[in-house]
C-alpha positions as CSV (number, residue, x, y, z in Angstrom):
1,X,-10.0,-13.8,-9.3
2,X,-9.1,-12.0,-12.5
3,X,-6.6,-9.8,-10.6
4,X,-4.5,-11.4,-7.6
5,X,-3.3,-15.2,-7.4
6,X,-4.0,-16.7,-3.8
7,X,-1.9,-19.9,-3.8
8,X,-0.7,-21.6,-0.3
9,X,2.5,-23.4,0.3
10,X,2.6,-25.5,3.2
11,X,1.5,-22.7,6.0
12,X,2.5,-19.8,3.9
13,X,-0.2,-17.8,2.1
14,X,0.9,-16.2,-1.4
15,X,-0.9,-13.1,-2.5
16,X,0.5,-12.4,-6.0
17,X,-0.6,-8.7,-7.8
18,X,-1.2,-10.3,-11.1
19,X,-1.9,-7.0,-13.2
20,X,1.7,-6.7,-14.9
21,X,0.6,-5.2,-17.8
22,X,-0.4,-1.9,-16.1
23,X,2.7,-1.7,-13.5
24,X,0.0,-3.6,-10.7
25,X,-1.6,-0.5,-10.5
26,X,-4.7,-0.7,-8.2
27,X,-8.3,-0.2,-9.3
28,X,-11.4,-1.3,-7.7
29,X,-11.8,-4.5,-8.3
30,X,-7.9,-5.5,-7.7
31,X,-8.2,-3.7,-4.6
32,X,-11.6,-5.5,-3.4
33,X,-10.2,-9.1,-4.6
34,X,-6.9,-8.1,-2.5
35,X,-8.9,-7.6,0.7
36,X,-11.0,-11.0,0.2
37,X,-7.6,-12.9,-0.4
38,X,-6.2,-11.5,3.1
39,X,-9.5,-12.2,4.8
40,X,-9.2,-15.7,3.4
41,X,-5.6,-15.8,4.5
42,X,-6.9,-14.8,7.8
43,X,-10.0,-17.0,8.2
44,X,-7.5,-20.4,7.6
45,X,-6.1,-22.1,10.2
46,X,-3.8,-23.8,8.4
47,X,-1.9,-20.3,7.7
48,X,0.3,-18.8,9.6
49,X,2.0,-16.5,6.7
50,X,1.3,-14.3,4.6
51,X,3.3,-13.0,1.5
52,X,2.0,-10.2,-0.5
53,X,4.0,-10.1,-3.6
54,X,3.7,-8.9,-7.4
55,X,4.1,-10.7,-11.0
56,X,6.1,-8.2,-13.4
57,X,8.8,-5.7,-13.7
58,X,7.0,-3.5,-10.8
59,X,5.0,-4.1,-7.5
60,X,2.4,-1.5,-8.0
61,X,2.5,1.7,-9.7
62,X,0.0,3.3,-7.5
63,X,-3.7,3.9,-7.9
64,X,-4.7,3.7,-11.8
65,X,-4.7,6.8,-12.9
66,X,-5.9,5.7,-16.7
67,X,-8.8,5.8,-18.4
68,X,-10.3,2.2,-16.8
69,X,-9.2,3.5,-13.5
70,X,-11.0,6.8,-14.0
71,X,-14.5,4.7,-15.2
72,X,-14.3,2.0,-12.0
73,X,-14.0,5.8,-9.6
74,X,-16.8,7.6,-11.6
75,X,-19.1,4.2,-11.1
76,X,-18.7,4.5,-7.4
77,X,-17.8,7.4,-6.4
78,X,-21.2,10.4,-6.9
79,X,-19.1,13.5,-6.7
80,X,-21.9,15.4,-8.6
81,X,-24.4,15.0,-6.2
82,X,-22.4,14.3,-2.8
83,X,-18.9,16.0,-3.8
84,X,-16.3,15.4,-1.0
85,X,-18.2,13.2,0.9
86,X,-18.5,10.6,-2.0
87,X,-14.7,10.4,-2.3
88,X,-14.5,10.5,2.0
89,X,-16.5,7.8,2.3
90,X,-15.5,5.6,-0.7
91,X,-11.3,6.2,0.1
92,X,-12.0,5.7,4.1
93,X,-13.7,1.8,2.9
94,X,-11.1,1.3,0.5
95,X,-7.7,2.6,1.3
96,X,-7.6,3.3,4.7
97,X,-10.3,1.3,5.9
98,X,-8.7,-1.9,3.9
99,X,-4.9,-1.0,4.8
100,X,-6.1,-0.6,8.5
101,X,-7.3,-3.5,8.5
102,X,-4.8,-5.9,6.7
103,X,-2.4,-4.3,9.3
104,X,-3.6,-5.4,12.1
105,X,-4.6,-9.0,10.7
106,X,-2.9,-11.7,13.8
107,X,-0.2,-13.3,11.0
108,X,2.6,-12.2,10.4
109,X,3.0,-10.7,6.9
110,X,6.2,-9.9,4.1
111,X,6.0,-7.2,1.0
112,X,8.1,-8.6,-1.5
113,X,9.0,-5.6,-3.6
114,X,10.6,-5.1,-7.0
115,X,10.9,-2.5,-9.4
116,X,8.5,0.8,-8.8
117,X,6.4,0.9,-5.6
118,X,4.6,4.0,-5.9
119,X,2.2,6.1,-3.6
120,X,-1.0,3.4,-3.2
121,X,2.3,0.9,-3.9
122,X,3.1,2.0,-0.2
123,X,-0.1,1.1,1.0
124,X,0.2,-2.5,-0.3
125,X,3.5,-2.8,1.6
126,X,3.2,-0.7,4.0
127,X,0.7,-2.3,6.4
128,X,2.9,-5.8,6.6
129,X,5.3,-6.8,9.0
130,X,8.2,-7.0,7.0
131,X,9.7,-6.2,4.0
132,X,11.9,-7.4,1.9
133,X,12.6,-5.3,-1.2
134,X,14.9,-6.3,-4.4
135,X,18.1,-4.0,-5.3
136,X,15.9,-2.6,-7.8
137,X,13.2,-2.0,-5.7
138,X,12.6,2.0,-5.4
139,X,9.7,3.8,-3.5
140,X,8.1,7.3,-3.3
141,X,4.5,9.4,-3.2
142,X,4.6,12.3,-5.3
143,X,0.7,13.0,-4.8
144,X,2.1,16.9,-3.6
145,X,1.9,17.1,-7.8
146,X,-1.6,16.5,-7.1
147,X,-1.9,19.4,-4.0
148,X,-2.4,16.3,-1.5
149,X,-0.2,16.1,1.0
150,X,0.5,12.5,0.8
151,X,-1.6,9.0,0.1
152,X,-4.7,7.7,2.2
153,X,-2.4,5.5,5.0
154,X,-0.1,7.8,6.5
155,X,3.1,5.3,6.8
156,X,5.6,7.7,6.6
157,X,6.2,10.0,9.4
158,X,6.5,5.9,11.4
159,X,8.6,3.9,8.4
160,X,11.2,6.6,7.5
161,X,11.1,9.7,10.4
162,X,10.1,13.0,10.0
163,X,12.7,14.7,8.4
164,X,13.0,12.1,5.9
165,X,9.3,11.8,5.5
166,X,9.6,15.5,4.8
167,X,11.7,14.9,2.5
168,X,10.1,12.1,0.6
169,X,6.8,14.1,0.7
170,X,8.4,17.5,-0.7
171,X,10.4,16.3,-3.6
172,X,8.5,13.5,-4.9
173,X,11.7,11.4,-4.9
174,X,12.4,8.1,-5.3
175,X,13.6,6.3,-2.7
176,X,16.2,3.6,-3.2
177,X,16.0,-0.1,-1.4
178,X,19.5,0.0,0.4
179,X,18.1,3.7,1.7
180,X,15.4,2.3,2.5
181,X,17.1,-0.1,4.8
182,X,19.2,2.2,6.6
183,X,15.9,4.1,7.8
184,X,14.9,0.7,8.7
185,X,11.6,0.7,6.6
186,X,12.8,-2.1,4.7
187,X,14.6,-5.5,6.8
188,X,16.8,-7.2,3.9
189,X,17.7,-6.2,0.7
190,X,18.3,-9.0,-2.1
191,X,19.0,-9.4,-5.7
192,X,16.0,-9.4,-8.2
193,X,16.7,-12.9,-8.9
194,X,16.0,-14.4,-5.7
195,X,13.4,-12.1,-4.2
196,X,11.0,-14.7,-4.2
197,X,13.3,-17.2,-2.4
198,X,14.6,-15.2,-0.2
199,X,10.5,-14.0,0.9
200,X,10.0,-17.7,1.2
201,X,12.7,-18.9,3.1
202,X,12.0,-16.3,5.3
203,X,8.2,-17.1,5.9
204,X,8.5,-21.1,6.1
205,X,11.0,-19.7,9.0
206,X,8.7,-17.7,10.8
207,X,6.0,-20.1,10.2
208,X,7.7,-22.9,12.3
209,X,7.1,-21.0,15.3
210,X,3.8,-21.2,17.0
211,X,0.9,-19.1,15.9
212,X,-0.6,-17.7,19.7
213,X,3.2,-16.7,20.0
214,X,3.0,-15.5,17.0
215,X,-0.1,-13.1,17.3
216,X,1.3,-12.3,20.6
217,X,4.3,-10.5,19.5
218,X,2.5,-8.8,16.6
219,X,0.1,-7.4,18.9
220,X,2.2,-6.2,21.5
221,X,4.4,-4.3,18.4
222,X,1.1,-3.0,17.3
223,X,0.0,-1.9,20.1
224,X,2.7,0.0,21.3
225,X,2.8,1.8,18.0
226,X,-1.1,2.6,18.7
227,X,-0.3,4.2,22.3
228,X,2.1,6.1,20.7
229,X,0.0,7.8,18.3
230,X,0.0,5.6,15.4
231,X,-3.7,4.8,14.5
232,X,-5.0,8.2,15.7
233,X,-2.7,9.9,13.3
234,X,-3.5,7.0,10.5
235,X,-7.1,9.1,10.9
236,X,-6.2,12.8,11.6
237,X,-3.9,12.5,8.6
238,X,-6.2,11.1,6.4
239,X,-9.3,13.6,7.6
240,X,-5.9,16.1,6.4
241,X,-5.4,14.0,3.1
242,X,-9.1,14.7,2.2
243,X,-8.9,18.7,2.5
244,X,-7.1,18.1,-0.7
245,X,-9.5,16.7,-2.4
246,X,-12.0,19.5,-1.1
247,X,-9.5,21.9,-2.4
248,X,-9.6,20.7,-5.8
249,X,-13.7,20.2,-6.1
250,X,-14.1,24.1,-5.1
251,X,-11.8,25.0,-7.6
252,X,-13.1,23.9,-10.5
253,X,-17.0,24.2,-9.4
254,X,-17.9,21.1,-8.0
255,X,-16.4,19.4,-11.4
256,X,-13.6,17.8,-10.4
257,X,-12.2,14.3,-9.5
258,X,-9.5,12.3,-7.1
259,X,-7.7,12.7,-10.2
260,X,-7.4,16.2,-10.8
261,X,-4.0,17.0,-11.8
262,X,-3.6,13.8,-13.6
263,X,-0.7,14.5,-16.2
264,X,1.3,16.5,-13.7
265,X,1.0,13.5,-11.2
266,X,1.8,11.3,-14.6
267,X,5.0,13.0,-15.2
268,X,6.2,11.7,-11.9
269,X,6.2,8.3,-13.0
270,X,6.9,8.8,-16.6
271,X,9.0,6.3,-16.5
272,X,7.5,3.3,-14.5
Protein backbone atom coordinates (compact mmCIF):
# COMPACT_ATOMS: atom_id res chain seq x y z
CA UNK A 1 0.00 0.00 0.00
CA UNK A 2 1.55 3.40 -0.92
CA UNK A 3 -0.93 5.15 1.39
CA UNK A 4 -1.95 3.43 4.83
CA UNK A 5 0.33 1.07 7.07
CA UNK A 6 -1.76 -2.20 8.17
CA UNK A 7 0.44 -3.66 10.90
CA UNK A 8 -1.10 -6.10 13.76
CA UNK A 9 -0.07 -6.35 17.30
CA UNK A 10 -1.03 -9.29 19.06
CA UNK A 11 -5.06 -9.09 18.37
CA UNK A 12 -4.99 -5.44 17.60
CA UNK A 13 -5.19 -4.17 14.00
CA UNK A 14 -3.28 -0.85 13.25
CA UNK A 15 -4.51 1.22 10.40
CA UNK A 16 -2.01 4.13 10.19
CA UNK A 17 -2.97 7.25 7.43
CA UNK A 18 0.55 7.48 6.11
CA UNK A 19 0.16 10.67 3.81
CA UNK A 20 1.74 13.34 6.24
CA UNK A 21 2.97 15.41 3.82
CA UNK A 22 -0.51 16.56 2.61
CA UNK A 23 -2.19 16.82 6.34
CA UNK A 24 -3.69 12.80 5.46
CA UNK A 25 -5.88 14.34 3.24
CA UNK A 26 -8.00 11.68 1.43
CA UNK A 27 -7.91 10.97 -2.34
CA UNK A 28 -8.93 7.99 -4.21
CA UNK A 29 -6.59 5.74 -3.86
CA UNK A 30 -5.98 6.38 0.15
CA UNK A 31 -9.55 6.04 0.47
CA UNK A 32 -9.86 2.63 -1.55
CA UNK A 33 -6.49 1.17 0.28
CA UNK A 34 -8.33 2.34 3.67
CA UNK A 35 -11.41 0.19 2.98
CA UNK A 36 -9.21 -3.00 1.87
CA UNK A 37 -7.17 -2.62 5.14
CA UNK A 38 -10.62 -2.65 7.28
CA UNK A 39 -11.89 -5.50 5.24
CA UNK A 40 -8.77 -7.28 5.95
CA UNK A 41 -9.05 -6.32 9.53
CA UNK A 42 -12.41 -7.78 9.38
CA UNK A 43 -11.81 -11.03 7.34
CA UNK A 44 -8.97 -12.13 10.35
CA UNK A 45 -9.79 -14.04 13.03
CA UNK A 46 -7.06 -13.40 14.88
CA UNK A 47 -8.28 -9.61 15.25
CA UNK A 48 -10.47 -8.45 17.50
CA UNK A 49 -9.31 -4.58 17.33
CA UNK A 50 -8.99 -2.18 15.33
CA UNK A 51 -7.11 1.20 15.56
CA UNK A 52 -7.44 3.74 12.88
CA UNK A 53 -4.79 6.25 13.49
CA UNK A 54 -2.54 8.82 11.47
CA UNK A 55 1.39 9.48 11.03
CA UNK A 56 2.10 13.38 11.22
CA UNK A 57 1.15 16.64 12.79
CA UNK A 58 -2.66 16.00 11.61
CA UNK A 59 -5.23 13.08 11.22
CA UNK A 60 -6.75 14.10 7.98
CA UNK A 61 -7.30 17.39 6.52
CA UNK A 62 -10.38 16.38 4.68
CA UNK A 63 -10.89 15.35 1.08
CA UNK A 64 -7.82 16.73 -1.19
CA UNK A 65 -8.81 19.58 -2.47
CA UNK A 66 -5.34 20.05 -4.57
CA UNK A 67 -4.42 19.77 -7.81
CA UNK A 68 -3.74 15.61 -7.59
CA UNK A 69 -6.98 15.34 -5.70
CA UNK A 70 -8.82 17.26 -8.40
CA UNK A 71 -7.06 14.79 -11.36
CA UNK A 72 -7.94 11.25 -9.24
CA UNK A 73 -12.05 13.05 -9.14
CA UNK A 74 -12.01 14.17 -12.93
CA UNK A 75 -10.59 10.38 -13.76
CA UNK A 76 -13.61 8.91 -12.14
CA UNK A 77 -16.07 11.01 -11.85
CA UNK A 78 -17.99 11.93 -15.82
CA UNK A 79 -19.71 15.15 -14.80
CA UNK A 80 -19.67 16.21 -18.53
CA UNK A 81 -21.73 13.63 -19.72
CA UNK A 82 -23.71 12.29 -16.48
CA UNK A 83 -23.42 15.62 -14.27
CA UNK A 84 -24.95 14.92 -10.71
CA UNK A 85 -25.36 11.54 -11.13
CA UNK A 86 -21.55 10.91 -11.74
CA UNK A 87 -20.73 12.62 -8.38
CA UNK A 88 -24.13 10.60 -6.69
CA UNK A 89 -23.00 7.61 -7.56
CA UNK A 90 -19.18 7.84 -7.19
CA UNK A 91 -19.58 9.76 -3.31
CA UNK A 92 -22.49 7.07 -2.35
CA UNK A 93 -19.46 4.08 -3.14
CA UNK A 94 -16.93 5.97 -1.54
CA UNK A 95 -17.89 8.03 1.32
CA UNK A 96 -20.91 6.95 2.46
CA UNK A 97 -21.06 3.63 1.12
CA UNK A 98 -17.40 3.01 2.71
CA UNK A 99 -18.04 4.94 6.13
CA UNK A 100 -21.39 2.80 6.30
CA UNK A 101 -19.74 0.12 6.06
CA UNK A 102 -16.59 0.33 8.35
CA UNK A 103 -19.25 1.30 10.93
CA UNK A 104 -21.01 -1.46 11.20
CA UNK A 105 -17.85 -3.85 10.77
CA UNK A 106 -18.43 -6.61 14.20
CA UNK A 107 -14.91 -5.33 16.06
CA UNK A 108 -14.75 -2.92 17.99
CA UNK A 109 -12.78 0.11 16.60
CA UNK A 110 -10.71 3.52 18.18
CA UNK A 111 -9.82 6.96 16.12
CA UNK A 112 -6.74 8.10 17.43
CA UNK A 113 -6.75 11.78 16.59
CA UNK A 114 -4.21 14.58 16.65
CA UNK A 115 -3.82 17.80 15.28
CA UNK A 116 -6.66 18.93 12.52
CA UNK A 117 -9.54 16.48 11.75
CA UNK A 118 -11.38 18.12 9.21
CA UNK A 119 -14.76 17.57 7.34
CA UNK A 120 -13.89 13.92 5.38
CA UNK A 121 -11.43 13.82 8.71
CA UNK A 122 -14.86 13.19 10.46
CA UNK A 123 -15.74 10.50 8.35
CA UNK A 124 -12.44 8.59 9.19
CA UNK A 125 -13.30 8.90 12.88
CA UNK A 126 -16.55 9.11 12.98
CA UNK A 127 -17.80 5.61 12.02
CA UNK A 128 -15.53 3.91 15.09
CA UNK A 129 -16.44 3.00 18.38
CA UNK A 130 -14.43 5.17 20.24
CA UNK A 131 -12.32 7.90 20.18
CA UNK A 132 -9.64 8.98 21.79
CA UNK A 133 -8.37 12.39 20.58
CA UNK A 134 -4.92 14.26 21.77
CA UNK A 135 -5.12 17.84 23.60
CA UNK A 136 -4.39 19.17 20.31
CA UNK A 137 -6.72 17.40 18.51
CA UNK A 138 -9.49 19.95 17.01
CA UNK A 139 -12.44 19.08 14.64
CA UNK A 140 -14.90 20.85 12.29
CA UNK A 141 -16.79 20.77 8.59
CA UNK A 142 -16.87 24.05 7.10
CA UNK A 143 -18.19 22.57 3.59
CA UNK A 144 -21.34 25.57 4.20
CA UNK A 145 -18.13 27.71 2.41
CA UNK A 146 -18.85 25.34 -0.23
CA UNK A 147 -22.99 25.84 -0.24
CA UNK A 148 -23.17 22.05 1.09
CA UNK A 149 -24.69 21.61 4.03
CA UNK A 150 -22.34 19.33 5.67
CA UNK A 151 -19.93 16.21 4.48
CA UNK A 152 -21.29 12.81 2.91
CA UNK A 153 -21.82 10.73 6.61
CA UNK A 154 -24.05 12.77 8.47
CA UNK A 155 -22.35 12.16 12.14
CA UNK A 156 -23.26 15.19 13.65
CA UNK A 157 -26.81 15.74 14.60
CA UNK A 158 -25.83 11.83 16.72
CA UNK A 159 -22.00 12.77 18.07
CA UNK A 160 -22.64 16.40 19.26
CA UNK A 161 -26.77 17.22 19.41
CA UNK A 162 -28.58 19.46 17.42
CA UNK A 163 -27.95 22.67 18.66
CA UNK A 164 -24.39 22.09 18.65
CA UNK A 165 -24.37 20.45 15.35
CA UNK A 166 -26.00 23.63 14.35
CA UNK A 167 -23.51 25.30 15.54
CA UNK A 168 -20.64 23.40 14.20
CA UNK A 169 -22.38 23.41 10.73
CA UNK A 170 -23.05 27.36 10.68
CA UNK A 171 -19.82 28.76 11.70
CA UNK A 172 -17.38 26.47 10.33
CA UNK A 173 -15.67 26.35 13.73
CA UNK A 174 -13.20 24.37 15.19
CA UNK A 175 -14.02 22.33 17.70
CA UNK A 176 -11.67 21.64 20.62
CA UNK A 177 -10.88 17.88 22.12
CA UNK A 178 -11.87 18.62 25.81
CA UNK A 179 -15.36 20.13 24.00
CA UNK A 180 -15.51 17.51 22.32
CA UNK A 181 -15.61 15.34 25.32
CA UNK A 182 -18.10 17.06 27.25
CA UNK A 183 -20.62 16.42 24.21
CA UNK A 184 -19.49 12.99 24.59
CA UNK A 185 -18.25 12.58 20.88
CA UNK A 186 -14.90 11.99 22.12
CA UNK A 187 -14.23 9.19 25.44
CA UNK A 188 -10.64 10.37 26.73
CA UNK A 189 -8.65 13.08 26.05
CA UNK A 190 -4.65 12.65 26.40
CA UNK A 191 -1.51 14.48 25.78
CA UNK A 192 0.08 14.36 22.17
CA UNK A 193 2.82 12.37 23.52
CA UNK A 194 1.13 9.35 24.50
CA UNK A 195 -1.84 9.17 22.19
CA UNK A 196 -0.53 6.18 20.71
CA UNK A 197 -0.14 4.39 24.11
CA UNK A 198 -2.96 5.46 25.56
CA UNK A 199 -5.07 3.94 22.04
CA UNK A 200 -3.15 0.83 22.65
CA UNK A 201 -3.54 0.18 26.15
CA UNK A 202 -6.92 0.69 25.57
CA UNK A 203 -7.45 -1.89 22.63
CA UNK A 204 -5.17 -4.79 24.16
CA UNK A 205 -7.89 -4.11 26.99
CA UNK A 206 -10.88 -4.49 25.07
CA UNK A 207 -9.29 -7.22 23.16
CA UNK A 208 -9.11 -9.58 26.23
CA UNK A 209 -12.61 -9.90 26.29
CA UNK A 210 -14.34 -12.33 24.04
CA UNK A 211 -15.15 -11.54 20.43
CA UNK A 212 -19.15 -13.03 20.12
CA UNK A 213 -19.49 -10.73 23.37
CA UNK A 214 -17.84 -8.41 21.71
CA UNK A 215 -19.96 -8.22 18.41
CA UNK A 216 -22.87 -8.62 20.61
CA UNK A 217 -22.66 -5.42 22.35
CA UNK A 218 -21.65 -3.49 19.19
CA UNK A 219 -24.63 -4.59 17.58
CA UNK A 220 -27.09 -4.08 19.98
CA UNK A 221 -25.51 -0.15 20.29
CA UNK A 222 -25.86 -0.14 16.60
CA UNK A 223 -28.88 -1.16 16.37
CA UNK A 224 -30.58 0.81 18.65
CA UNK A 225 -29.10 3.88 17.08
CA UNK A 226 -30.62 2.38 13.63
CA UNK A 227 -34.29 2.16 15.23
CA UNK A 228 -33.91 5.48 16.22
CA UNK A 229 -33.32 6.95 12.99
CA UNK A 230 -29.75 6.75 12.48
CA UNK A 231 -29.05 4.99 9.16
CA UNK A 232 -32.19 6.32 7.52
CA UNK A 233 -30.99 9.85 8.18
CA UNK A 234 -27.15 8.66 7.26
CA UNK A 235 -29.30 8.44 3.55
CA UNK A 236 -31.89 11.23 3.66
CA UNK A 237 -29.05 13.55 4.64
CA UNK A 238 -26.78 12.54 2.11
CA UNK A 239 -29.65 12.48 -0.83
CA UNK A 240 -29.75 16.40 0.99
CA UNK A 241 -25.84 16.69 0.87
CA UNK A 242 -26.06 15.99 -2.96
CA UNK A 243 -28.65 18.99 -3.82
CA UNK A 244 -25.53 20.91 -3.18
CA UNK A 245 -23.66 19.63 -5.57
CA UNK A 246 -26.74 20.01 -8.18
CA UNK A 247 -26.81 23.56 -7.05
CA UNK A 248 -23.44 24.34 -8.05
CA UNK A 249 -23.46 22.26 -11.62
CA UNK A 250 -26.63 24.46 -12.75
CA UNK A 251 -24.90 27.45 -11.89
CA UNK A 252 -22.16 27.43 -13.80
CA UNK A 253 -23.71 25.39 -16.97
CA UNK A 254 -23.07 22.01 -16.32
CA UNK A 255 -19.17 23.04 -15.81
CA UNK A 256 -18.58 22.58 -12.48
CA UNK A 257 -16.99 20.15 -9.98
CA UNK A 258 -17.37 18.64 -6.09
CA UNK A 259 -14.86 21.31 -5.73
CA UNK A 260 -16.49 24.30 -6.71
CA UNK A 261 -15.68 26.99 -4.25
CA UNK A 262 -12.32 25.67 -3.73
CA UNK A 263 -10.37 28.75 -2.26
CA UNK A 264 -13.23 29.92 -0.13
CA UNK A 265 -13.44 26.29 1.41
CA UNK A 266 -9.31 26.61 1.48
CA UNK A 267 -9.48 29.64 3.56
CA UNK A 268 -11.01 27.57 6.23
CA UNK A 269 -8.16 25.60 6.80
CA UNK A 270 -5.52 28.07 5.89
CA UNK A 271 -3.79 27.04 8.53
CA UNK A 272 -3.73 23.15 8.74
Amino acid sequence: MDFINYETDNKVAVITLDRPEKSNAQHAPMLRELDSAWDTAAADDDIRVIVVRANGKHFSAGHDLSDEGKHWWSQEVDIQNKGLEAVYQWERTHYLGFTRKWRDIPKPSIAAVQGACIAGGLMLAWPCDLIIAADDAKFSDPVARMAIGGVEYHGHTWELGARKAKELLFTGRYLGAEEAEKLGMVNRVVSRDSLDSETMQLAHEIAEMHPFGLAAAKRAVNQTLDIMGFYASLQSVFDIHATGHGNALSVTGGKATILSNLQEMKSGAKHV
